[in-house]
C-alpha positions as CSV (number, residue, x, y, z in Angstrom):
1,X,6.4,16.1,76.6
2,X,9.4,17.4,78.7
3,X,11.6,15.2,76.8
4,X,10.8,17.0,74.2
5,X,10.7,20.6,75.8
6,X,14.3,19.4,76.7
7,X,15.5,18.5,73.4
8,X,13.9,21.8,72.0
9,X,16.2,23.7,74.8
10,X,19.3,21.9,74.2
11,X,19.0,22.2,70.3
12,X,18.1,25.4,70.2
13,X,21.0,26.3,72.6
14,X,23.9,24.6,70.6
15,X,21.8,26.7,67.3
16,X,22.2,30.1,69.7
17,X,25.9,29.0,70.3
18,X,27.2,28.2,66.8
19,X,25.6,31.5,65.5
20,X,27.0,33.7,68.2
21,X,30.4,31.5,67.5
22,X,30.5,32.4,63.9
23,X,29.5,36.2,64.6
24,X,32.4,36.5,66.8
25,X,34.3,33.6,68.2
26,X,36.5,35.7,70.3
27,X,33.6,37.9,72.1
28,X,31.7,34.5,72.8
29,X,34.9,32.7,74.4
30,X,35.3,36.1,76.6
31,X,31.6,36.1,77.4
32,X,31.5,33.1,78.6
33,X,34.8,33.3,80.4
34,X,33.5,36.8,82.0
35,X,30.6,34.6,83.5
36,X,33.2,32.1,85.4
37,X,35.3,34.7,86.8
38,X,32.0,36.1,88.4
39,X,31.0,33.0,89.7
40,X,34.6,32.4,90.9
41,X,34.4,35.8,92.0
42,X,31.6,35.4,94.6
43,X,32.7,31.7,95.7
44,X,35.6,34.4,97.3
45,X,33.3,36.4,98.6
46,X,31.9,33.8,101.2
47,X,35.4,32.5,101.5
48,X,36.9,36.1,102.7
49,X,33.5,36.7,104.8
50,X,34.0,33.8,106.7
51,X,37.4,34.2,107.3
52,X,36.2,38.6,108.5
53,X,33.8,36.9,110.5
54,X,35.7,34.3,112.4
55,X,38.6,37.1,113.2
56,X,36.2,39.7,113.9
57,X,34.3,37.5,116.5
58,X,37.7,35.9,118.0
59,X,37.2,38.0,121.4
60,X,39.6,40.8,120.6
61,X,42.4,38.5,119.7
62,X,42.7,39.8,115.9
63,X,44.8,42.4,115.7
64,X,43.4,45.2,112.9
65,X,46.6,44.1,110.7
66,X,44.9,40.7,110.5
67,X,41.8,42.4,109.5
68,X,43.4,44.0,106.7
69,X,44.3,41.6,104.1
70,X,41.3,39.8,103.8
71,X,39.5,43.7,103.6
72,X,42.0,44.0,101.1
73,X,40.6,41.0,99.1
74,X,37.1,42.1,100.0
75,X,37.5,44.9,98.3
76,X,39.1,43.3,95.4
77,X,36.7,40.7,94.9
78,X,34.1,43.0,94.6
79,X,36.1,45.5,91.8
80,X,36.6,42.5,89.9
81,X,32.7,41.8,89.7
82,X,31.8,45.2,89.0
83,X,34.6,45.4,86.5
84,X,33.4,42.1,85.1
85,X,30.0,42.8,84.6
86,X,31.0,46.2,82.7
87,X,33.5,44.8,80.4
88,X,30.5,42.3,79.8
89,X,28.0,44.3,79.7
90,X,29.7,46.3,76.6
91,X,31.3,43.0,74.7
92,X,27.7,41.3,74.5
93,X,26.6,44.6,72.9
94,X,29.4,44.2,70.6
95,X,28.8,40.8,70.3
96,X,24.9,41.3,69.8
97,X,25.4,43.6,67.1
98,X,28.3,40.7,65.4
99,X,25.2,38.3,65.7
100,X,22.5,40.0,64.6
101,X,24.3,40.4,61.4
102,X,24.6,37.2,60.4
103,X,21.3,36.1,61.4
104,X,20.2,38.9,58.8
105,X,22.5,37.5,56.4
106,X,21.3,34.8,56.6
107,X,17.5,35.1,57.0
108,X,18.6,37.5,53.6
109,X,20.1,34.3,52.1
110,X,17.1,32.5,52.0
111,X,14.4,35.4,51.4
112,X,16.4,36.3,48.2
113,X,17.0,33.2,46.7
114,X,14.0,31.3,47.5
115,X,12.0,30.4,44.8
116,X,9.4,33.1,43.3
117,X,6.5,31.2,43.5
118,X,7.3,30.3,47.2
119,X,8.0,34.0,48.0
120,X,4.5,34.7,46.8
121,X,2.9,32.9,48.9
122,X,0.8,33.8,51.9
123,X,2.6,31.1,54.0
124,X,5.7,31.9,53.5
125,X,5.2,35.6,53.9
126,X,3.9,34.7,57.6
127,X,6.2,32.2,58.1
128,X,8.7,35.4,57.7
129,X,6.8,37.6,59.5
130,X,7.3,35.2,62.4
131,X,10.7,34.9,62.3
132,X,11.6,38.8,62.4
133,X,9.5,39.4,64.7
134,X,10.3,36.6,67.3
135,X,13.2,34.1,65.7
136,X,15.8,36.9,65.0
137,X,16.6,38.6,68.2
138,X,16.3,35.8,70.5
139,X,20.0,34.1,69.9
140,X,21.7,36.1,71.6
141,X,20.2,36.9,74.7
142,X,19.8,32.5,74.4
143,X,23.5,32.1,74.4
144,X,23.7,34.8,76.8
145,X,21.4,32.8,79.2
146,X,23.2,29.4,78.5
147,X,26.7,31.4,79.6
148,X,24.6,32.8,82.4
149,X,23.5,29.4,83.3
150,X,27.1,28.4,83.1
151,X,28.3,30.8,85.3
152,X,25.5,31.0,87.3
153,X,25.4,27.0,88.3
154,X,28.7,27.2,89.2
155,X,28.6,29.5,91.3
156,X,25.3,27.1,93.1
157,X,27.6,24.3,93.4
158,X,29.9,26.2,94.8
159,X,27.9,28.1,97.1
160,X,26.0,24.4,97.9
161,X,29.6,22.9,98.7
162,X,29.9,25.6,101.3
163,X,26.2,25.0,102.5
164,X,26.7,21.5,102.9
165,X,30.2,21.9,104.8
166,X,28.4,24.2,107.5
167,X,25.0,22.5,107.5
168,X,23.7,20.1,105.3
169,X,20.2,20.6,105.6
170,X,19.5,23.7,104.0
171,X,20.5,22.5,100.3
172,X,17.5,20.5,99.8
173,X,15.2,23.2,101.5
174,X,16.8,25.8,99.1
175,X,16.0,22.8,96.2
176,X,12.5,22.4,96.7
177,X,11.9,26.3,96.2
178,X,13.4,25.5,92.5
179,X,10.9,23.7,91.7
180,X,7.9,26.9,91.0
181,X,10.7,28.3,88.7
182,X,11.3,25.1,86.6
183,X,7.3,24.9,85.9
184,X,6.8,29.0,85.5
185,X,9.3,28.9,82.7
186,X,8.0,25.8,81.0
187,X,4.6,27.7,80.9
188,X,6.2,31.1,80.4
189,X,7.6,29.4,76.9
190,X,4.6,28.3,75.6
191,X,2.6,31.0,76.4
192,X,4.9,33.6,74.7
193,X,5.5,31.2,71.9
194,X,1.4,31.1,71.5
195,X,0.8,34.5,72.1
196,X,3.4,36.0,69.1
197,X,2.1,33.4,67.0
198,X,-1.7,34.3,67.3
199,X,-1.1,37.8,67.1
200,X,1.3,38.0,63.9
201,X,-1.8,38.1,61.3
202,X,-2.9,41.1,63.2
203,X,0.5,42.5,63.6
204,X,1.4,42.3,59.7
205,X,-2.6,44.1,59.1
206,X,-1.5,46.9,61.4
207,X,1.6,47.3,59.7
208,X,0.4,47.0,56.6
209,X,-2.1,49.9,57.4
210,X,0.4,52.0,58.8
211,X,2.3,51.5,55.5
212,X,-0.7,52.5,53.5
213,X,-1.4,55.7,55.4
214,X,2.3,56.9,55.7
215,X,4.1,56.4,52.1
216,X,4.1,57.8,49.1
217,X,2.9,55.4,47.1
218,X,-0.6,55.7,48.5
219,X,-1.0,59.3,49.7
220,X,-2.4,60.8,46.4
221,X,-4.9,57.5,46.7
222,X,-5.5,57.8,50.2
223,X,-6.4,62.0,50.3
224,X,-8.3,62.1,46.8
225,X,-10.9,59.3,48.3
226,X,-10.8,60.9,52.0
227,X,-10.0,57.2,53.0
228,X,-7.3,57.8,56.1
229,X,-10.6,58.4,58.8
230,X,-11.8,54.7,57.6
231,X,-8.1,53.9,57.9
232,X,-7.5,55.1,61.2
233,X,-10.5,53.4,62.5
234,X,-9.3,50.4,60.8
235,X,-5.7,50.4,62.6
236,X,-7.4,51.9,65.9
237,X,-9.2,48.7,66.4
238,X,-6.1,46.7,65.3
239,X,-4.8,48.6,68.4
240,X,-7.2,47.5,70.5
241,X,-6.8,43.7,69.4
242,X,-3.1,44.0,70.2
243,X,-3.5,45.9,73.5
244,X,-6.1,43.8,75.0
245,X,-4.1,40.5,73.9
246,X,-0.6,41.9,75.5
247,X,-2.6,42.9,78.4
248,X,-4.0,39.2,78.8
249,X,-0.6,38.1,78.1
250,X,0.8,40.4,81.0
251,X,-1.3,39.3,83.3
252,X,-0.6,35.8,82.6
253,X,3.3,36.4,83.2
254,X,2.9,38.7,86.0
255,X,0.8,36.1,88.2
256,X,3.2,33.1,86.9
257,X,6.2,35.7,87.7
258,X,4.8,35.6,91.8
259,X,4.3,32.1,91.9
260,X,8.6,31.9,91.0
261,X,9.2,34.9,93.7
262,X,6.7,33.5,96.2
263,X,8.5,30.0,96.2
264,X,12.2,31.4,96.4
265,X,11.3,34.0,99.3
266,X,9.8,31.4,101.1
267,X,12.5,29.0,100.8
268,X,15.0,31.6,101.6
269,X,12.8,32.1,104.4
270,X,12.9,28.8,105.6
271,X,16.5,28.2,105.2
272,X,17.1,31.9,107.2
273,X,14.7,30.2,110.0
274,X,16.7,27.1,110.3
275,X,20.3,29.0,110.7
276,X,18.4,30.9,113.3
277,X,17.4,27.8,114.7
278,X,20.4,26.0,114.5
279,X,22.2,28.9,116.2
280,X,19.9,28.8,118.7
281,X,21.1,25.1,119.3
282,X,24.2,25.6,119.3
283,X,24.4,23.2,115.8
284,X,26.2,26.2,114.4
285,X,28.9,28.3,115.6
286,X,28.5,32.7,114.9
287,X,31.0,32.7,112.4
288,X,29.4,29.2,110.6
289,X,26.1,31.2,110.8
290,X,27.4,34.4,109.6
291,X,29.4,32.8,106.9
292,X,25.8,30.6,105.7
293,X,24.1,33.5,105.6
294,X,26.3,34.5,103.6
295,X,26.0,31.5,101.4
296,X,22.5,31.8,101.0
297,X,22.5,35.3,100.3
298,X,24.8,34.5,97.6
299,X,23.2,31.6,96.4
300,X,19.9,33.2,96.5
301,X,21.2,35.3,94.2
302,X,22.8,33.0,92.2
303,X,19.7,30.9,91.9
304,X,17.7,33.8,91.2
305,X,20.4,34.4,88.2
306,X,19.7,31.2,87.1
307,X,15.4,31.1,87.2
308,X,15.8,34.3,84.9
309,X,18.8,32.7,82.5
310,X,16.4,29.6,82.5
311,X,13.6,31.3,81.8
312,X,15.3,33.5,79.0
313,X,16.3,29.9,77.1
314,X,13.3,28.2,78.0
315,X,11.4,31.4,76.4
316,X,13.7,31.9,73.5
317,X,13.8,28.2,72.3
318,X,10.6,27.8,70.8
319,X,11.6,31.1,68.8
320,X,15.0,30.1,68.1
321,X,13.7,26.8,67.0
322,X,11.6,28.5,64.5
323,X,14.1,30.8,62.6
324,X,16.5,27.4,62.4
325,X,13.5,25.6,60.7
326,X,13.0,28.5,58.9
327,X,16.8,28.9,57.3
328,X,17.5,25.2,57.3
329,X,14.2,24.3,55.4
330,X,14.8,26.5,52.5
331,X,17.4,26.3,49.4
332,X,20.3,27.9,50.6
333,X,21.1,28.9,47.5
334,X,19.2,29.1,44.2
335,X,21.9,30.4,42.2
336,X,22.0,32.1,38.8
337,X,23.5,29.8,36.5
338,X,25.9,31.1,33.7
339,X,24.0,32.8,30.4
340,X,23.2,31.3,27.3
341,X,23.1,32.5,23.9
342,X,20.0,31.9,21.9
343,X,21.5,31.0,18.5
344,X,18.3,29.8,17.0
345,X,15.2,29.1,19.0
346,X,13.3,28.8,22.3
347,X,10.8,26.4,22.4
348,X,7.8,25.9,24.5
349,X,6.1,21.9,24.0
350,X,2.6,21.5,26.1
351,X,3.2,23.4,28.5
352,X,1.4,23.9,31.8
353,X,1.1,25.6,34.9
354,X,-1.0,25.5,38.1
355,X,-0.7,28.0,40.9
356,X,-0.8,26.2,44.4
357,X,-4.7,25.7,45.6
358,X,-6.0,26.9,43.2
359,X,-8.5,24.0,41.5
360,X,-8.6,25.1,37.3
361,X,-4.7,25.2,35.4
362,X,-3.2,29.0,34.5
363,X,-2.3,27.9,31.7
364,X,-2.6,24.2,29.5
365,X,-1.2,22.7,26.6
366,X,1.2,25.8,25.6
367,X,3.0,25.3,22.7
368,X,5.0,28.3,21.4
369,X,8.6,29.6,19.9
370,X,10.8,32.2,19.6
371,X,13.2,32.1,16.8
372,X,16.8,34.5,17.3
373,X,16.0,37.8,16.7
374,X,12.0,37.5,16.7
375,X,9.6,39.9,18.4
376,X,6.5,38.1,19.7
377,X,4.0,39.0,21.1
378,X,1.1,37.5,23.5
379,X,-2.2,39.2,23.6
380,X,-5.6,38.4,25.6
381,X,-8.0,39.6,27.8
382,X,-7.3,39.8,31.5
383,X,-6.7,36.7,33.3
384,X,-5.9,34.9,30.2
385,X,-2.3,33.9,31.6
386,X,-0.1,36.3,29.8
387,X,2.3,37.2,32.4
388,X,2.1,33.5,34.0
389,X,3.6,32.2,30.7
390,X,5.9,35.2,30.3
391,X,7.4,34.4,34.2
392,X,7.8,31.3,33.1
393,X,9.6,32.2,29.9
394,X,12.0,33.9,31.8
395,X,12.5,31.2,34.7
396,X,10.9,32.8,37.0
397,X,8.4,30.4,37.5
398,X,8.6,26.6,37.1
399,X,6.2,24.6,34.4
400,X,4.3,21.8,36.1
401,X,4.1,20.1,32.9
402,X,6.2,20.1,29.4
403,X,9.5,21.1,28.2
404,X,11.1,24.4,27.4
405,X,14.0,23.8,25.2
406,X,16.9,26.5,24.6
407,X,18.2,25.7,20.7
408,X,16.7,22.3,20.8
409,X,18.3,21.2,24.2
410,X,16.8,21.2,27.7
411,X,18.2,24.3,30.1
412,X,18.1,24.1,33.9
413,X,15.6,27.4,34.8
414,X,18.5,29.1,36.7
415,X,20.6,29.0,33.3
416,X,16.7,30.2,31.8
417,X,17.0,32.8,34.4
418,X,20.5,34.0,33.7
419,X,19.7,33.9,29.8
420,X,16.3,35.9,30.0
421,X,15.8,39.3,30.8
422,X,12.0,40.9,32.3
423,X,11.1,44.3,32.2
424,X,7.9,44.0,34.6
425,X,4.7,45.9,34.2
426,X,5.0,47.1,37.5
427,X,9.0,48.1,37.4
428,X,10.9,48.8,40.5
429,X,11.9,52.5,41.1
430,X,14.8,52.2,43.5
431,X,15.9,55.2,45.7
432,X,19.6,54.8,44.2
433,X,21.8,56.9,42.1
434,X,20.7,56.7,37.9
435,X,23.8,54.7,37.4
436,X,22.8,52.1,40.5
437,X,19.4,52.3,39.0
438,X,20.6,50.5,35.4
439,X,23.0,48.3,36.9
440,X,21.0,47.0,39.6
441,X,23.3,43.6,40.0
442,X,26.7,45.7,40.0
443,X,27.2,43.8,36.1
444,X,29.1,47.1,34.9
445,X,31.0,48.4,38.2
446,X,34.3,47.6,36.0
447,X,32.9,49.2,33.0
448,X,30.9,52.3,33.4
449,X,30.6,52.7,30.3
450,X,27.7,50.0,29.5
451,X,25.3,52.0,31.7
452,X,25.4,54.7,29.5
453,X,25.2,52.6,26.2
454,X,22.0,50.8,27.9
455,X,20.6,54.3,28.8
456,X,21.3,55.8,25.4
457,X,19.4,52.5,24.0
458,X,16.5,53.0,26.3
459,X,16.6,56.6,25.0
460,X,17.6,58.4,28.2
461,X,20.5,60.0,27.3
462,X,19.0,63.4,27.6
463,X,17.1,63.0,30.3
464,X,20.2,61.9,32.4
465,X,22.1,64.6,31.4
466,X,19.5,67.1,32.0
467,X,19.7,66.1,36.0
468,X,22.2,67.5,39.0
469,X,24.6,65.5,38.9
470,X,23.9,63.2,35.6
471,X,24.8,59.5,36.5
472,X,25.1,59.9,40.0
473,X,22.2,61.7,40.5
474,X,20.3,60.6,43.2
475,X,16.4,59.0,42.6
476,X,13.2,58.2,44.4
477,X,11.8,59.7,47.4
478,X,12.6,57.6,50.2
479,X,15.6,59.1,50.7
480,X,15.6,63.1,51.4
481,X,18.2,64.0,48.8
482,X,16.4,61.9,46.0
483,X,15.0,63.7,42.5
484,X,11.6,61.6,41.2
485,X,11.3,61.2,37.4
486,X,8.1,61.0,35.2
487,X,6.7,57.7,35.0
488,X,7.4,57.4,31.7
489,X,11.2,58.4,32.6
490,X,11.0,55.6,35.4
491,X,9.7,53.1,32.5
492,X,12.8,53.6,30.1
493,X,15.0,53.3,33.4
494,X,13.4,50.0,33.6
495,X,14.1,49.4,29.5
496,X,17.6,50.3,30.1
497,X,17.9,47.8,33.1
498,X,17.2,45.4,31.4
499,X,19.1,46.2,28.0
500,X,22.5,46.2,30.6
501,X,22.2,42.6,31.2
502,X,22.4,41.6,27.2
503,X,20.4,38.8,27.4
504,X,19.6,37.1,24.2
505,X,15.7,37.6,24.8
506,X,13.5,40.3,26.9
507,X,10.8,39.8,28.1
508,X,8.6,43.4,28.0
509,X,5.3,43.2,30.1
510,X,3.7,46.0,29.4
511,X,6.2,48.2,28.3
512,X,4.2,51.0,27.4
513,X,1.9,51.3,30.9
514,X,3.2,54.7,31.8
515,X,4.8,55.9,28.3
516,X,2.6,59.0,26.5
517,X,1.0,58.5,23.5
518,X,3.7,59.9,21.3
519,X,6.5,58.1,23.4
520,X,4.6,55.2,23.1
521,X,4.4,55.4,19.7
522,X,8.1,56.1,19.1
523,X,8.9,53.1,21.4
524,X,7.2,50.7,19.1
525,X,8.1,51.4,15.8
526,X,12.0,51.9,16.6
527,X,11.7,48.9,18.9
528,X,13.9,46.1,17.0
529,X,16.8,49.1,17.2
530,X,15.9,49.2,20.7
531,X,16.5,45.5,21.1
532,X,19.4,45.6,18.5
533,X,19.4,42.1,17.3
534,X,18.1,40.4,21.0
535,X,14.5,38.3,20.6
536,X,11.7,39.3,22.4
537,X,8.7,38.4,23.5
538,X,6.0,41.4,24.0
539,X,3.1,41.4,26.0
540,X,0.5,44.6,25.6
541,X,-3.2,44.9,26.0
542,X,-3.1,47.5,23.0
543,X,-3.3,45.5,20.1
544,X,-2.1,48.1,17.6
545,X,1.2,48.1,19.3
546,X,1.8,44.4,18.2
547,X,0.8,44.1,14.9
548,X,4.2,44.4,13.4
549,X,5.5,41.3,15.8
550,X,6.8,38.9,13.6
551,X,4.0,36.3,15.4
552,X,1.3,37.1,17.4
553,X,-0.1,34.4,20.1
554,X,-3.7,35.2,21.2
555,X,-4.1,33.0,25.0
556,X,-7.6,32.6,26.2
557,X,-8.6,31.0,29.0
558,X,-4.4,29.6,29.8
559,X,-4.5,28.3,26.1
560,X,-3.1,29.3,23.0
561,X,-6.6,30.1,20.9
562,X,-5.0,31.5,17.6
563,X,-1.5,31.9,16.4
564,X,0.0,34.1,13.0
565,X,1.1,37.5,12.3
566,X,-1.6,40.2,12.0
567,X,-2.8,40.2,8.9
568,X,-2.9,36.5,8.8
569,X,-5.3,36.5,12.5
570,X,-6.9,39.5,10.8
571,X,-7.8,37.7,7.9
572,X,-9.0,34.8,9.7
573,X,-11.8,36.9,11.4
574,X,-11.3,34.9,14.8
575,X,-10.6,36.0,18.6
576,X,-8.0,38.5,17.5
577,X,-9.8,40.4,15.0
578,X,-12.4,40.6,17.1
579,X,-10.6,42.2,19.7
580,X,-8.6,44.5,17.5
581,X,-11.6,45.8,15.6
582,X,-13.2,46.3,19.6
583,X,-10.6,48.4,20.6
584,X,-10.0,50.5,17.1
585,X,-13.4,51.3,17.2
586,X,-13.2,52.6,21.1
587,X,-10.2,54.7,19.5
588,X,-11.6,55.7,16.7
589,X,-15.1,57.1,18.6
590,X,-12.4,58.7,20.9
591,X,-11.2,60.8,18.5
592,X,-14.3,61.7,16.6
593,X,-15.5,63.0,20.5
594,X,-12.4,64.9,20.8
């Protein structure tokens, strides 16, 4: 087990090192250099007391001009540590802002490109949790406390050289009060380690709950059902379950933090006793006593510098540890590939799909295609796998089974991705400009000009020019100078997203969800001019805006049930026309009432 605790330490140092190397080579060299100097620093200060003490003490022989150089270098030892430590002190904030950069890069690296289906997960969502709360701001005070160590022990084997010169019996005293501090930190580790890992579930529901009662998103929800007392309660006892646990967790530290301070006063007791004793014995001249008390002042300090940089690495490690596992056990990359033009068909063979413990298939035995130019659609009741397939039509998610080919030929599902396009059912409204809004990847920063063809494709043109500033009007609400749209403004920002990226095939989910009647209607029947010439593959639970797809697949169940343009499934009296005549007739009574 310590070998272990060791190889943690040491591993998670070098990690702590190379990161804080590649934020800032320069301001890590100088740190650590800043931490020798003040070792060196104080290894002069015993030198320059002993020599004060042995002139002072020399029965009126010194003259004061022998006093005064080695005042002199007093008093310049001890600018130069002050100095020091605030030229340090402001390069490691510097240097911590250089570092905790890059470990948001690269924490962002991994977050962004791991694969969907793993992003979704519950695991990996509190594996994440984890690491921002603990992992990401421990590297630097780690390679902080490894410079500190650095400095720090040199400045004990300095200070143990001089110990050991004058009397050689108060190192190992000095030694044995070590030891408390070595076993406090071990236990300080893993109890911090423990305590941020048991608490994180309850951390995320508080913050979650503090999300739901402070956006927008929810407020209308949250007043119109009188839910924020419930709330509160709800995140007042979440309170409580973090309070008493850090109050446990403080108590734990604080009695482990005066077992360390009991077992270094007493051994700088004991050595202080034995100087006076030696003294006493004549063992030890004034000056030698003076100058080791000195030492062990020093050293006492020292040591004390290195229990707290110990405990800081020890601490940190287990965290440190965590956010390397955590970048290093993920695709760095998962890279869009380069687009493909659909020249004649997309082809789905058997496909299937199972989401991760869950014990029946999404979807089985899928066979479907999408010819150049087609608009198809998929219809079925909820939890039929609809959007399942369509995320894996456009790469999003991986098939566990079967073949998608791309004009007869197997594609890689980044290419898929790079080739397919997904407006989502529920679309992203961005607090960016309307122009940052279309081009969301930066496709068109050369070329303005495509954002406003997609928008006047999307049918936005007037709205756009209607706003403040047109194009670089601000959106959303996040942001104080934002302007909010309707929802069926936000929808056609989402069409004309999509249309930007002139993919071959689009993938609508829902395109309608927050579209009016009328717009609704106009969006259907003018929606091959829409697409202009791109396939597509349409998902909507109102049946009368699919019947003029060119083939309509009905799922049921994660299978494909019926298959054939409307008035061939109505004709055949099955699943379809069943539904259809269902929800005409719920229209049709509709408007009789009205």
């Amino acid at each position: 087990m310590p070998n272990s605790f060791a190889r943690e330490a040491i591993q998670s140092s070098k990690v702590a090192l190379g990161l804080a190397i590649r934020a800032d080579r320069r301001r890590t060299i100088s740190t650590g250099v800043f931490q020798v100097v003040g070792a060196v620093a104080a290894i002069g200060t015993v030198v320059i007391g002993k020599v004060l003490l042995e002139r002072i003490l020399d029965d009126g022989a010194t003259s004061p001009q022998q006093l005064l150089w080695p005042l002199l270098g007093l008093a310049l030892v001890t600018a130069i540590t002050g100095s020091i430590a605030v030229i340090r002190n402001q390069q490691e904030r510097l240097l911590g802002e250089r570092v905790s950069q890059l470990v948001w890069n690269e924490v962002l690296d991994v977050v962004t490109n791991v694969d969907l289906m793993t992003y979704e997960q519950p695991g990996f969502i509190t594996e994440y949790a984890n690491v921002e709360r603990g992992g990401m701001t421990r590297p630097l005070p780690m390679t902080k406390s490894v410079f500190g160590l650095m400095g720090a022990g040199l400045g004990v084997v300095a200070m143990l050289f001089a110990l050991v010169s004058i009397a050689p019996v108060l190192a190992p005293i000095l030694f044995l009060g070590a030891i408390p501090a070595v076993i406090v930190s071990r236990l300080a580790s893993r109890s911090e380690f423990a305590f941020a890992q048991r608490l994180t579930p309850d951390f995320l529901r508080r913050e979650y709950l503090r999300r739901v009662l402070t956006h927008r998103e929810y407020a209308a929800e949250v007043r119109s059902f009188g839910a924020a007392p419930n709330l509160r309660s709800r995140h007042t006892m979440l309170d409580g379950v973090v309070a008493d646990g850090l109050k446990t967790q403080v108590a734990g530290r604080t009695r482990l933090a005066l077992v360390q301070i009991a077992g270094s006063a007493l051994s700088l007791v004991a050595v202080l006793l034995v100087i006076v004793y030696m003294l006493d014995r004549n063992f030890l001249s004034l000056p030698q006593a003076g100058a080791a008390a000195i030492a062990v002042r020093i050293l006492g300090s020292q040591l004390s510098s290195v229990y707290g940089s110990f405990s800081t690495l020890t601490e940190s490690a287990p965290f440190v540890a965590e956010l390397n596992k955590f970048l290093r056990n993920r695709p760095k990359v998962n890279a869009l590939g380069e687009p493909e033009v659909l020249h004649r068909r997309l082809t789905l063979s058997n496909v299937g799909f199972q989401y991760p413990g869950r014990e029946t298939a999404a979807l089985a035995g899928i066979d479907l295609f999408i010819d150049r130019g087609e608009v198809v659609a998929l219809v079925g009741e909820n939890g039929s796998g609809k959007t399942t397939l369509a995320n894996i039509v456009a790469g999003l998610y991986e098939a566990d089974s079967g073949e998608i080919l791309w004009d007869d030929e197997p594609l890689a599902r980044e290419r898929v991705r790079a080739s397919v396009t997904m407006v989502f059912q529920d679309f992203a409204q961005f607090s960016f400009s309307v122009s940052d809004n279309i081009d969301i990847a930066g496709r068109a920063i050369t070329n303005p000009g495509r954002v406003h063809l997609a928008a006047q494709g999307a049918q936005l043109a007037e709205t756009i020019a209607s706003l403040p500033s047109g194009f670089d009007t601000m959106l959303g609400r996040d942001l104080d100078d934002g302007l909010d749209l309707s929802g069926g403004q936000w929808q056609r920002m989402a069409l004309a997203r999509a249309l930007l990226k002139n993919s071959s095939l689009i993938v609508l989910d829902e395109p309608s969800a927050a579209l009016d009647p009328r717009a609704e209607n106009e969006l259907f029947h003018d929606v091959r001019r829409v697409l202009d010439g791109r396939a597509a593959l349409l998902i909507s639970h109102r049946y009368s805006n699919v019947k003029h797809a060119d083939r309509i697949y009905v799922l049921d169940g994660g299978r494909v049930v019926e298959c054939g343009s409307h008035y061939e499934l109505m004709s055949r009296g099955g699943k379809y026309a069943d539904l259809f005549t269902l929800q005409s007739a719920a229209y049709s009574i509709e408007s009789a009432d009205e």
